[in-house]
N, C-alpha and C positions, 0 to 999 in steps of 0.2 A: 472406405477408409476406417480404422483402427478410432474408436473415440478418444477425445482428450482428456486425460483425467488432471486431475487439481487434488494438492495435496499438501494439506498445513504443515509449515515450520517453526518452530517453538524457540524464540530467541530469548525467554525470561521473562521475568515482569520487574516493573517499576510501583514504586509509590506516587503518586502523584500528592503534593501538598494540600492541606484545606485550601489554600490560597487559588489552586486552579478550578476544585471542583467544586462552586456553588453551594454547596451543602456544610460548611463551616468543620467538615471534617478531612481528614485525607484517605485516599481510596489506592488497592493498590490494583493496577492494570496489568495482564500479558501482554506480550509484545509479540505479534505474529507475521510469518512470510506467509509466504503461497508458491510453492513449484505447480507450475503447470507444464505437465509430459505432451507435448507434440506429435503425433505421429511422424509428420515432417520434419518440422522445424526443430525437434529435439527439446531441452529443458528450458521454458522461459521462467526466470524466479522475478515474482514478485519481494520487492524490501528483500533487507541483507543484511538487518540485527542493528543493535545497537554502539555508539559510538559513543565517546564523551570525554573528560574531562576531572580534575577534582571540584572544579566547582560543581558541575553538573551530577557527579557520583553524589555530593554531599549534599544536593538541591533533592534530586529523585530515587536515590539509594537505588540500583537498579543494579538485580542481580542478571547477567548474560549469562548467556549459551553463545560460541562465537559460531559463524558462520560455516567453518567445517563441520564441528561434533552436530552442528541443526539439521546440516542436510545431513547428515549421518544418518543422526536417527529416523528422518524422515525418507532414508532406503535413498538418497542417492547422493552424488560426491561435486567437491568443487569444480572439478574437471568437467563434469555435465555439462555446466550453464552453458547454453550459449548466448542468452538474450535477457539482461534485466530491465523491468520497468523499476523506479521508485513512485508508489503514487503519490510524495512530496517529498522534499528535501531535507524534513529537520533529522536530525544526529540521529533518531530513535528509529528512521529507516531506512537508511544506505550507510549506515555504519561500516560494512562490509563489502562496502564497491570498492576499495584498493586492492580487496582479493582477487578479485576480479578483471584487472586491466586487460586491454583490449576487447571485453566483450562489448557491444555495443549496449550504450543504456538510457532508453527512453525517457526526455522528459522535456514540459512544454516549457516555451518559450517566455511565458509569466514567472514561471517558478525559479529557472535560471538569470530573469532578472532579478529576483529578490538574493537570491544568495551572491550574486556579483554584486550589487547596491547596498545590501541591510547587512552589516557585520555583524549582527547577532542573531542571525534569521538560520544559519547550520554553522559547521566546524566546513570551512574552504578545502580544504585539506580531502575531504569526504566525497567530493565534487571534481573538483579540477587537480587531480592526483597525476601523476605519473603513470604513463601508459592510458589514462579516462577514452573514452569513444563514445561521448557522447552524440544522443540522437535530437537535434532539438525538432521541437512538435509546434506546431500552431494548432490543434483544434484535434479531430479525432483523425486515426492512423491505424488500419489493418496490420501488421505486423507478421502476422502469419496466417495460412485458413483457417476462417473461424475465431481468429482471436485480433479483437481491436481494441484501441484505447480511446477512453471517451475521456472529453475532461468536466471534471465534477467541481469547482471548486467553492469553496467554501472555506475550510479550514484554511487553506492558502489559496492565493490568485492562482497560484499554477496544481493544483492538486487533481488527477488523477486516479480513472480506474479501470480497470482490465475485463473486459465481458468475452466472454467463452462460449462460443454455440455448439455445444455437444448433442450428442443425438438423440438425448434424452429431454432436451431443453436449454436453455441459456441461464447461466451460472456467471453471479459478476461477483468481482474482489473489489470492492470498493473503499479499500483502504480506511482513510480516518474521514470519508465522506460525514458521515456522524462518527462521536464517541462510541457509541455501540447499539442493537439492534434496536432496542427499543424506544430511541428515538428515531432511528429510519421510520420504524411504524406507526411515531405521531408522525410522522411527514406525510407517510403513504397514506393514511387514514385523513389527514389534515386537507391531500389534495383531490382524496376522490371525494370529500364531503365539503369542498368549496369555503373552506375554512382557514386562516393563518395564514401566512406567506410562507410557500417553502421554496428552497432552490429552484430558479429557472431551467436546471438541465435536468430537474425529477420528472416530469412528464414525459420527456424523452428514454429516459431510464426504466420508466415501468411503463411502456409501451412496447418493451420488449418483452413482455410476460417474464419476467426472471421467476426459476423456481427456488432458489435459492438466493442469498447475496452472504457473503463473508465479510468479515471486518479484520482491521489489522491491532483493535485491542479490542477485543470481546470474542468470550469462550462460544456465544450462542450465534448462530445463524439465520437468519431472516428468512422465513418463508411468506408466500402468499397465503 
């Protein structure tokens, strides 16, 4: 079989306020998909860009790229998708799932309670759209050969991430599992040296030998 390749989409960046980031300044972040090419199953997109609001434009100044000209540049079209994961539900990654109706779109059964329960937890509209298909998940879910969803949560109860086993090795999208790579790597360092509390699904995660992981705000990628 043909390998699966994965391939970043570039939906803009935000600012993100001193208020969120810890460091009493504000930081500005990309906002990234991930098409993964099938050889069977065709194009699964991970995230679908940015969504929002004025208040939210004038909270995070967030310049987009919408969800056609993204996959554009990243060489393929809306009409590809057949299958979107979000690996969470806020605005800044399924902005772009009304483009989308009827494809089926994976996400777990935590996450779709908080955006039916918490009104300020995404934009509803985002979610349970006209034409939506969604896929709800309890726990991990093959999807297509080779490509399964694990749930990672952290950032949110239902957050999500997409592991690839290509023939070169296993390649995971693990969304906003961390802010960006290098605190996956106090994690990963934090659990092989029996140190700090990290995520209970990280042992399971890097028991797959990942040679890679991606993230959906950070330009760097995590290696072993």
């Amino acid at each position: 079989m043909d390998d699966i390749t994965v391939r970043r989409v570039n939906y803009g960046y935000f600012v993100r306020p001193a208020e969120e980031t810890g460091t009493g300044a504000p930081r500005v972040e990309p906002t990234f998909g991930y098409l993964v090419g099938h050889p069977r199953a065709g194009q699964i997109l991970v995230d679908t860009g940015m969504g929002g609001n004025e208040e939210v434009d004038a909270w995070y100044q967030p310049t987009r790229l919408g969800l056609a000209p993204a996959l554009k540049a990243a060489g393929a079209d809306v009409a590809d998708i057949r299958m979107v994961m979000n690996c969470h539900l806020h605005f800044d990654h399924c902005g772009g799932n009304p483009s989308l109706a009827g494809r089926p779109v994976f996400a777990q059964r935590a996450e779709l309670e908080l955006v039916r329960a918490v009104e300020s937890h995404t934009f509803p509209e985002l979610v349970d759209h006209p034409g939506a298909r969604i896929e709800e998940l309890d726990g991990e879910a093959e999807i297509a050969p080779g490509v399964f969803i694990l749930p990672t949560p952290g950032h949110t109860a239902g957050h999500q991430s997409l592991v690839i086993r290509r023939n070169d090795g296993v390649v995971i999208v693990a969304g906003q599992s961390h802010d960006n790579a290098n605190l996956f790597t106090s994690d990963a360092l934090g659990h092989h040296a029996g140190v700090g509390t990290q995520p209970a699904w990280l042992d399971r995660l890097l028991r797959m030998d990942p040679r890679q992981i991606w993230f959906a705000h950070d330009n760097a990628v995590w290696t072993p």
